[in-house]
N, CA, C and O atoms as a MOPAC input file, in Angstrom:
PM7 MOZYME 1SCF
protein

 N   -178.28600 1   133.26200 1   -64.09500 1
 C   -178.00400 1   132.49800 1   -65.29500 1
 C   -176.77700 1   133.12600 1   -65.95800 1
 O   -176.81100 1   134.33600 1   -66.18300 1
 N   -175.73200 1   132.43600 1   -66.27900 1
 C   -174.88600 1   132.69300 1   -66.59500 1
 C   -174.73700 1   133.06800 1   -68.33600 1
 O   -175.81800 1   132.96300 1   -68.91600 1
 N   -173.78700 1   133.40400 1   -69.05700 1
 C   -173.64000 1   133.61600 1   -70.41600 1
 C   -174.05100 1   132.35500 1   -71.13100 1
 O   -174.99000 1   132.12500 1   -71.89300 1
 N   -172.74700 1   131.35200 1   -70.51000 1
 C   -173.40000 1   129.77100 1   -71.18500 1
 C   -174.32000 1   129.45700 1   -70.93900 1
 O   -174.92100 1   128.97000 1   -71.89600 1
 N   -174.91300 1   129.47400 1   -69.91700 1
 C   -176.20300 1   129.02000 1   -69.64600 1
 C   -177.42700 1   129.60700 1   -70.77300 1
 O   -178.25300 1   128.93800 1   -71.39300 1
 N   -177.24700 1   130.84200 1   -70.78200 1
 C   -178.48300 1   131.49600 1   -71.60100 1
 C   -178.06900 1   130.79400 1   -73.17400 1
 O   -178.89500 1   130.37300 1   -73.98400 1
 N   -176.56700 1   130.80000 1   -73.34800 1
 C   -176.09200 1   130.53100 1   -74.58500 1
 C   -176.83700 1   128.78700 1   -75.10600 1
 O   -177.47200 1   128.48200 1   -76.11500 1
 N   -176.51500 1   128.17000 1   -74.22400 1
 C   -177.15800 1   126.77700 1   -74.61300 1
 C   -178.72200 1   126.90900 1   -74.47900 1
 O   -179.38700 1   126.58400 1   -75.46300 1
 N   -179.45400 1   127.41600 1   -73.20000 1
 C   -180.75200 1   127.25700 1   -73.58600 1
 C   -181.70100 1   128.20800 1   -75.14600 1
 O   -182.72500 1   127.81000 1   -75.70100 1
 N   -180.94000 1   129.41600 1   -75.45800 1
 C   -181.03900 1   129.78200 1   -77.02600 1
 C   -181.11300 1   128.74500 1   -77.94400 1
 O   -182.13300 1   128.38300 1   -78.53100 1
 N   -180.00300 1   128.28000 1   -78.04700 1
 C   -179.32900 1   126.66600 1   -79.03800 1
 C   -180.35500 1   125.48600 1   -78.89200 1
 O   -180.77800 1   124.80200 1   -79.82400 1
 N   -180.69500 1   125.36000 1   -77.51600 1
 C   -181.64900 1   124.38100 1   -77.40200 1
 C   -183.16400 1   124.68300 1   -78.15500 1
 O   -183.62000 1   123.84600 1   -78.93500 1
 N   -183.74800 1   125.68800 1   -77.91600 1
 C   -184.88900 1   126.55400 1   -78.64700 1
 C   -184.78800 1   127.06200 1   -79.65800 1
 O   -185.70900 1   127.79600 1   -80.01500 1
 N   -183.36700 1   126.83400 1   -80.71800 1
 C   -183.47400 1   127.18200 1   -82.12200 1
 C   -183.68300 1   125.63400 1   -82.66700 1
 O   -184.36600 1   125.22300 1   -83.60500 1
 N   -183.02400 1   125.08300 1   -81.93200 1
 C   -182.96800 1   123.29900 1   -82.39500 1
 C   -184.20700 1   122.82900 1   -82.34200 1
 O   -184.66300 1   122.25300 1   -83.33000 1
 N   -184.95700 1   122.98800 1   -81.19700 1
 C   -186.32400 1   122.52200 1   -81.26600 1
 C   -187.25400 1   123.50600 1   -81.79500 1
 O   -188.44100 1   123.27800 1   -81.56200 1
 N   -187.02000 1   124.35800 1   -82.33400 1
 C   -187.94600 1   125.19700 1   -83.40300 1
 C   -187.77200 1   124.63400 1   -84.83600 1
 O   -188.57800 1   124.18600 1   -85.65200 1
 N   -186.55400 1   124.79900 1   -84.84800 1
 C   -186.53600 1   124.14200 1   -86.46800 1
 C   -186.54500 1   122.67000 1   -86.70500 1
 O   -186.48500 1   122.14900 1   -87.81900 1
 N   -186.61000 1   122.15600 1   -85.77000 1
 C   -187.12400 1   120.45100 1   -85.89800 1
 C   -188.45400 1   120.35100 1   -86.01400 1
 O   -188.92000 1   119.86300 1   -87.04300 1
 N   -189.58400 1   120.95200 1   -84.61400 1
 C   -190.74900 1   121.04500 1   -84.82700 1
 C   -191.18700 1   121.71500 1   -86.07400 1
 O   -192.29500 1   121.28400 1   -86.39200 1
 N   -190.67100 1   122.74100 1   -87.02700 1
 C   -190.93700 1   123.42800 1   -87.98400 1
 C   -190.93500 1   122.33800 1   -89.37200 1
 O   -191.58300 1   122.45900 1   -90.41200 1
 N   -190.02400 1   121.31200 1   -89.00200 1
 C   -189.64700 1   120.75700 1   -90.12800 1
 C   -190.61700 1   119.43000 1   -90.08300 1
 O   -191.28800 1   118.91900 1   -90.98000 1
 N   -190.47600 1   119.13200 1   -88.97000 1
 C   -191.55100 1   117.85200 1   -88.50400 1
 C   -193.15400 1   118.01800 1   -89.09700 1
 O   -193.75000 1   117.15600 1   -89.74300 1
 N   -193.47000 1   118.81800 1   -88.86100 1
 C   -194.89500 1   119.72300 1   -89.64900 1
 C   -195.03800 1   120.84000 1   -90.21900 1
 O   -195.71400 1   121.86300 1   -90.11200 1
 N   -193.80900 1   120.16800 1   -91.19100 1
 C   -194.15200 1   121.39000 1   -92.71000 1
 C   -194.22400 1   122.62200 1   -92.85700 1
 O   -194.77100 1   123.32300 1   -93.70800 1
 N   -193.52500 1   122.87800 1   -91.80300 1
 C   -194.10000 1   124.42800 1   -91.74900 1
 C   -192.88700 1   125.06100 1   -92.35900 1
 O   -193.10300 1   126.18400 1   -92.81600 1
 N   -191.74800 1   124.64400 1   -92.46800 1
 C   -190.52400 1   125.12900 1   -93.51800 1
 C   -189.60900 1   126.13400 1   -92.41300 1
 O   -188.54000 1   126.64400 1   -92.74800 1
 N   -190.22600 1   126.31400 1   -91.05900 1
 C   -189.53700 1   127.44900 1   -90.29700 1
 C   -189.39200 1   128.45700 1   -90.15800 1
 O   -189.58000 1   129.20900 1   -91.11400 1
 N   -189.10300 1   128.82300 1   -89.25900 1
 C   -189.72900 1   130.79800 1   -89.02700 1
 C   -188.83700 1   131.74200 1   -88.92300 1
 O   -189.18400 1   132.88000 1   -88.60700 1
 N   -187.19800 1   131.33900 1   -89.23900 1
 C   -186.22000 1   132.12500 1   -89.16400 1
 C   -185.86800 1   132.27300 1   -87.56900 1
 O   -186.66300 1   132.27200 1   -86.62900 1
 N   -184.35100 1   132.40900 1   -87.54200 1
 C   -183.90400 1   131.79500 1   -86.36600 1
 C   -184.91400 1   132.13600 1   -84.98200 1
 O   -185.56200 1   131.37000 1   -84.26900 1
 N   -184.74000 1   133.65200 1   -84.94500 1
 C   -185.99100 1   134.30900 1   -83.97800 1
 C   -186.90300 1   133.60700 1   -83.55200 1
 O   -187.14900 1   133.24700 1   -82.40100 1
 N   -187.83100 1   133.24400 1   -85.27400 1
 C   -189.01600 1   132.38200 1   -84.17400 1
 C   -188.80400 1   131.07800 1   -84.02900 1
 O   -189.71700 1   130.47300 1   -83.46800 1
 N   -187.47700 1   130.19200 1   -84.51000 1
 C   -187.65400 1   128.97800 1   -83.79900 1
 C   -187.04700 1   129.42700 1   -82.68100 1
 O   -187.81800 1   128.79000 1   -81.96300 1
 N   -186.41800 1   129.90600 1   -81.98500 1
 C   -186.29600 1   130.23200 1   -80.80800 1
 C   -187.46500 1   130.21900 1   -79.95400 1
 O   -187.82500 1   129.50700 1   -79.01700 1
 N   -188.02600 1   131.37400 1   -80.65300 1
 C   -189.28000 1   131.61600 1   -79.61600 1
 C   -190.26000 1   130.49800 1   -79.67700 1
 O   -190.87700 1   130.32700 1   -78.62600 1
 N   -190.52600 1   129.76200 1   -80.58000 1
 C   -191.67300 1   128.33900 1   -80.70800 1
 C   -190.51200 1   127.16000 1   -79.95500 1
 O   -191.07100 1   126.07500 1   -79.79400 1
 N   -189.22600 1   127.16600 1   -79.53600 1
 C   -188.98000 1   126.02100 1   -78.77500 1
 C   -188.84000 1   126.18300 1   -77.74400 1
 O   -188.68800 1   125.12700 1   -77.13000 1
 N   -188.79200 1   127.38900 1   -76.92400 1
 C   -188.80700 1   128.39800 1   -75.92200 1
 C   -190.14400 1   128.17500 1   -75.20400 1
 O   -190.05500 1   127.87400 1   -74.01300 1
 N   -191.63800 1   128.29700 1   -75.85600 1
 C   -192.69500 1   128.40100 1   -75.49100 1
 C   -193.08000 1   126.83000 1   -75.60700 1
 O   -194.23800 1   126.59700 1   -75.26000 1
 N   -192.14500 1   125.44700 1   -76.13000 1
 C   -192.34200 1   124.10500 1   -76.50000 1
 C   -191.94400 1   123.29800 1   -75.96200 1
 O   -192.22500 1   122.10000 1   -75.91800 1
 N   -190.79700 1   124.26600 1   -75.20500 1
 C   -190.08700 1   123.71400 1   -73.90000 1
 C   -190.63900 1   123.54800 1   -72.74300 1
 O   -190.35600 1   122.62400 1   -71.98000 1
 N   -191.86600 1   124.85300 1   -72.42100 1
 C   -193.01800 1   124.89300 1   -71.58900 1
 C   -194.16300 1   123.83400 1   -71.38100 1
 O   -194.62000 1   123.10600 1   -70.50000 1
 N   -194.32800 1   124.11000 1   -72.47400 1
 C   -195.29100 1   123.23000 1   -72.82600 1
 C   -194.78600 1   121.28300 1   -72.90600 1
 O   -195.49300 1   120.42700 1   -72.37400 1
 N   -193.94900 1   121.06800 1   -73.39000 1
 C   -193.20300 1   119.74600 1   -73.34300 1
 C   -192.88900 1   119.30300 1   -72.08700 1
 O   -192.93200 1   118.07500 1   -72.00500 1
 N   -192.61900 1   119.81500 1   -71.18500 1
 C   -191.88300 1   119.58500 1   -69.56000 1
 C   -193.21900 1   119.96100 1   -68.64500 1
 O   -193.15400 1   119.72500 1   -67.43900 1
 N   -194.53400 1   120.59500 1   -69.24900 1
 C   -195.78700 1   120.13300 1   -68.67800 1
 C   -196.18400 1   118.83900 1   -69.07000 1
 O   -195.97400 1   117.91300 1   -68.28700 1
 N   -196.70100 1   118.63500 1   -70.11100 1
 C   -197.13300 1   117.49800 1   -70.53700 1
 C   -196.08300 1   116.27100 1   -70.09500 1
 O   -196.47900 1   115.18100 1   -69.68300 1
 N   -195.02300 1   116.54900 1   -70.21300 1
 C   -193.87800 1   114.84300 1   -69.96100 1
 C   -193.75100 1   115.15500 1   -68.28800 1
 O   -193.14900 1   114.32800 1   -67.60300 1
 N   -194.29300 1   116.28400 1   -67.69500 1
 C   -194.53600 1   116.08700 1   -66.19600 1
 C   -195.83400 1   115.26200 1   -65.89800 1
 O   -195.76100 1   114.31700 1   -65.11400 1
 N   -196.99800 1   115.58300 1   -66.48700 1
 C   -198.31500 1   115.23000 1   -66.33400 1
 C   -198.02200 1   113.47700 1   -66.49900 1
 O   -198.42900 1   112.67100 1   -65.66300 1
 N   -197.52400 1   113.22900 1   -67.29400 1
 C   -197.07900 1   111.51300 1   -67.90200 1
 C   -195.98800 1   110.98100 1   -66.99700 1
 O   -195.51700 1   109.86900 1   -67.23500 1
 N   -195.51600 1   111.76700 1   -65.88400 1
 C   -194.43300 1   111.39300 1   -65.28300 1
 C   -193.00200 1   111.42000 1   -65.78300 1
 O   -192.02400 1   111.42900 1   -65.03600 1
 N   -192.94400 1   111.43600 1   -67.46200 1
 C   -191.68600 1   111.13600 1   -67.88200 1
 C   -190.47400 1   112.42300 1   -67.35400 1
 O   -190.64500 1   113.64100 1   -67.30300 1
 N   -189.50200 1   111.77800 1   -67.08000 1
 C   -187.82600 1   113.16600 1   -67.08800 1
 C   -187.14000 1   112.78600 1   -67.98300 1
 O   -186.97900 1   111.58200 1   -68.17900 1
 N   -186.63800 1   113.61200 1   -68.65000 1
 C   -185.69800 1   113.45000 1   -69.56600 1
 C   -184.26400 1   114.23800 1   -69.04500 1
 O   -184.41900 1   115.41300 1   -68.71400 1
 N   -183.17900 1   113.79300 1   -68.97100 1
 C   -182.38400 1   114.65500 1   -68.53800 1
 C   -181.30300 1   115.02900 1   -69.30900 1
 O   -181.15600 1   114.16700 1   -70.17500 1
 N   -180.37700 1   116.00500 1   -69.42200 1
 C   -179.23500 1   116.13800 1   -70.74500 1
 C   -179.98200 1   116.88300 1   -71.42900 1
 O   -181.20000 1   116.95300 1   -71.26200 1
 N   -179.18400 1   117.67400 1   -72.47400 1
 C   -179.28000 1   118.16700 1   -73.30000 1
 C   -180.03700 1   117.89700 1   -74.43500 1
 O   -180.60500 1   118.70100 1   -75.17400 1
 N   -179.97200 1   116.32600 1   -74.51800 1
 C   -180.48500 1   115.37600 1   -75.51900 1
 C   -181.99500 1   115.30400 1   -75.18600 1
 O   -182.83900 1   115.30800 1   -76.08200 1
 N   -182.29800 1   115.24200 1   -73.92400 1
 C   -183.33800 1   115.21400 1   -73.78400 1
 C   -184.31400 1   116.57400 1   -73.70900 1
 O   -185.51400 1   116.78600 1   -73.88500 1
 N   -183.04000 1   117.45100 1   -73.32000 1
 C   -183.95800 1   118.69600 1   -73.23500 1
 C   -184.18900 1   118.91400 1   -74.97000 1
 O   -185.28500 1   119.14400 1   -75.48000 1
 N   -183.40100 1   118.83500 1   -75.42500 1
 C   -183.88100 1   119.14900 1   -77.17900 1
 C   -185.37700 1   118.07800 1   -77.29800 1
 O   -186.36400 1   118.55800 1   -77.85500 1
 N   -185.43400 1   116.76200 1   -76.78700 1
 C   -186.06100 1   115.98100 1   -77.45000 1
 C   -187.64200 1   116.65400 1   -76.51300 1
 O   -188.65500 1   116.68300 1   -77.21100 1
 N   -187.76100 1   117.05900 1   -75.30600 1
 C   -188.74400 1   117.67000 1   -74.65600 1
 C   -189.38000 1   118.96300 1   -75.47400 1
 O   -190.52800 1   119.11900 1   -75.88800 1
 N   -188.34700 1   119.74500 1   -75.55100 1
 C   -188.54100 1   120.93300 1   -76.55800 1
 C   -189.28000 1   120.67000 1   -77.79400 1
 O   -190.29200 1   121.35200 1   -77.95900 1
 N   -189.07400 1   120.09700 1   -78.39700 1
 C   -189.16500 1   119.74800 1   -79.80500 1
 C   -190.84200 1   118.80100 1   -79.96800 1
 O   -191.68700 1   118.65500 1   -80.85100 1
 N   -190.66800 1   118.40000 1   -78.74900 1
 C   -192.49000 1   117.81400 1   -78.60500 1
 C   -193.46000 1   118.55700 1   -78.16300 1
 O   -194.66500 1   118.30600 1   -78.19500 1
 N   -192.84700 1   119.61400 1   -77.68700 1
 C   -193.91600 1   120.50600 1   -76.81500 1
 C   -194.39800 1   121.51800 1   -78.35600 1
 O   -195.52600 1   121.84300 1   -78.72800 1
 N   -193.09800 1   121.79500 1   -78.96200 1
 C   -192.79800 1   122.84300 1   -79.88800 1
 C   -194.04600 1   122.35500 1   -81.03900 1
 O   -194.90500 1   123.13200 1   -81.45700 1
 N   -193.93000 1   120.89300 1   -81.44000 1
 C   -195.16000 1   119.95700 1   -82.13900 1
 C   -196.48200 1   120.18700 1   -81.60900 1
 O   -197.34700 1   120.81600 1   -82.22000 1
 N   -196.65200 1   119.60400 1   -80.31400 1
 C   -197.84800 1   120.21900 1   -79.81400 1
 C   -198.50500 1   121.38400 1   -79.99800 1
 O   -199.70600 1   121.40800 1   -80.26700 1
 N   -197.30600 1   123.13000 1   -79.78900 1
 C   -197.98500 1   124.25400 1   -80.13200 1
 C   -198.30700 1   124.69800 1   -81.35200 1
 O   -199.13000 1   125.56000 1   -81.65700 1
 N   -197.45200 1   123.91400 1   -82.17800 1
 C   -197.57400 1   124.09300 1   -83.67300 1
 C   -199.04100 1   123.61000 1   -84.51500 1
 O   -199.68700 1   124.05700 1   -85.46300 1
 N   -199.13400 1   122.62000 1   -83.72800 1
 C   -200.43600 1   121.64500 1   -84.28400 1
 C   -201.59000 1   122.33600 1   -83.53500 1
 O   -202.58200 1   122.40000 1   -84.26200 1
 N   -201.75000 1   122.78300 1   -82.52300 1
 C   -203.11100 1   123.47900 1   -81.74700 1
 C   -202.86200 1   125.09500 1   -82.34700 1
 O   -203.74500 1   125.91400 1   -82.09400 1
 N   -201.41700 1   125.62500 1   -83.29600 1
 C   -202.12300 1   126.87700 1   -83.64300 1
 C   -202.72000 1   126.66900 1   -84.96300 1
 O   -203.27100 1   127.55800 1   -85.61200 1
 N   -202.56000 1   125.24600 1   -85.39000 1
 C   -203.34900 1   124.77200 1   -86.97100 1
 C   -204.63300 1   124.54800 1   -87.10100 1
 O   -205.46700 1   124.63600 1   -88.00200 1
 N   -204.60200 1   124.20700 1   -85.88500 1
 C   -206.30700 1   123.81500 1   -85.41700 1
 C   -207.00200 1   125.32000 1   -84.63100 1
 O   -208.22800 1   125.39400 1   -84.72300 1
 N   -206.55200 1   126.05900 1   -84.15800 1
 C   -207.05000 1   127.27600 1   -83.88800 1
 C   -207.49100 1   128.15500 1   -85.33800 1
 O   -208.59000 1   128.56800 1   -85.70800 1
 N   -206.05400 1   128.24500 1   -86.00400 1
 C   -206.28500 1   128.77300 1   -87.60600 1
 C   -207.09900 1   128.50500 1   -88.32700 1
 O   -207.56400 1   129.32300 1   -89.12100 1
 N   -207.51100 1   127.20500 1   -88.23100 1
 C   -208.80600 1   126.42000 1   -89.11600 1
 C   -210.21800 1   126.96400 1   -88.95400 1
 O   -211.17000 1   127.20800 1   -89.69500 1
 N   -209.90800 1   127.05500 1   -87.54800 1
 C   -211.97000 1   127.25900 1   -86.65200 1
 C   -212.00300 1   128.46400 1   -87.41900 1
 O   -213.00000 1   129.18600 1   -87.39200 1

């Protein structure tokens, strides 16, 4: 993986941290952890839109994959927090 390479997938996982952050209220976790929540949302997003068949391809889509997965982990650690 090259410099750019790491450089855009960072960018991609701050973008979908602080979207998912903002999407459910959560106000955001400072750059670090939207990184790390679109990082771990990206995982999670490109399972689930595998399981459904969907690809998204581009950048556009990788943000828009990220950013659903990032929702997903956000909302199951609300519901973990609750129990």
């Amino acid at each position: 993986m090259s410099i750019t390479e790491l450089a855009i997938f960072l960018a991609i996982g701050a973008i979908a941290g602080w979207l998912a952050g903002t999407l459910m209220k959560g106000g955001g976790f400072g750059i670090l952890g939207n990184i790390i929540v679109g990082i771990i949302g990206a995982l999670v997003g490109g399972f689930v839109f595998g399981l459904l068949g969907i690809t998204a391809g581009g950048i556009i889509g990788a943000i828009i994959t990220s950013t659903v997965g990032a929702v997903i982990l956000l909302a199951l650690i609300r519901v973990i927090k609750k129990a």
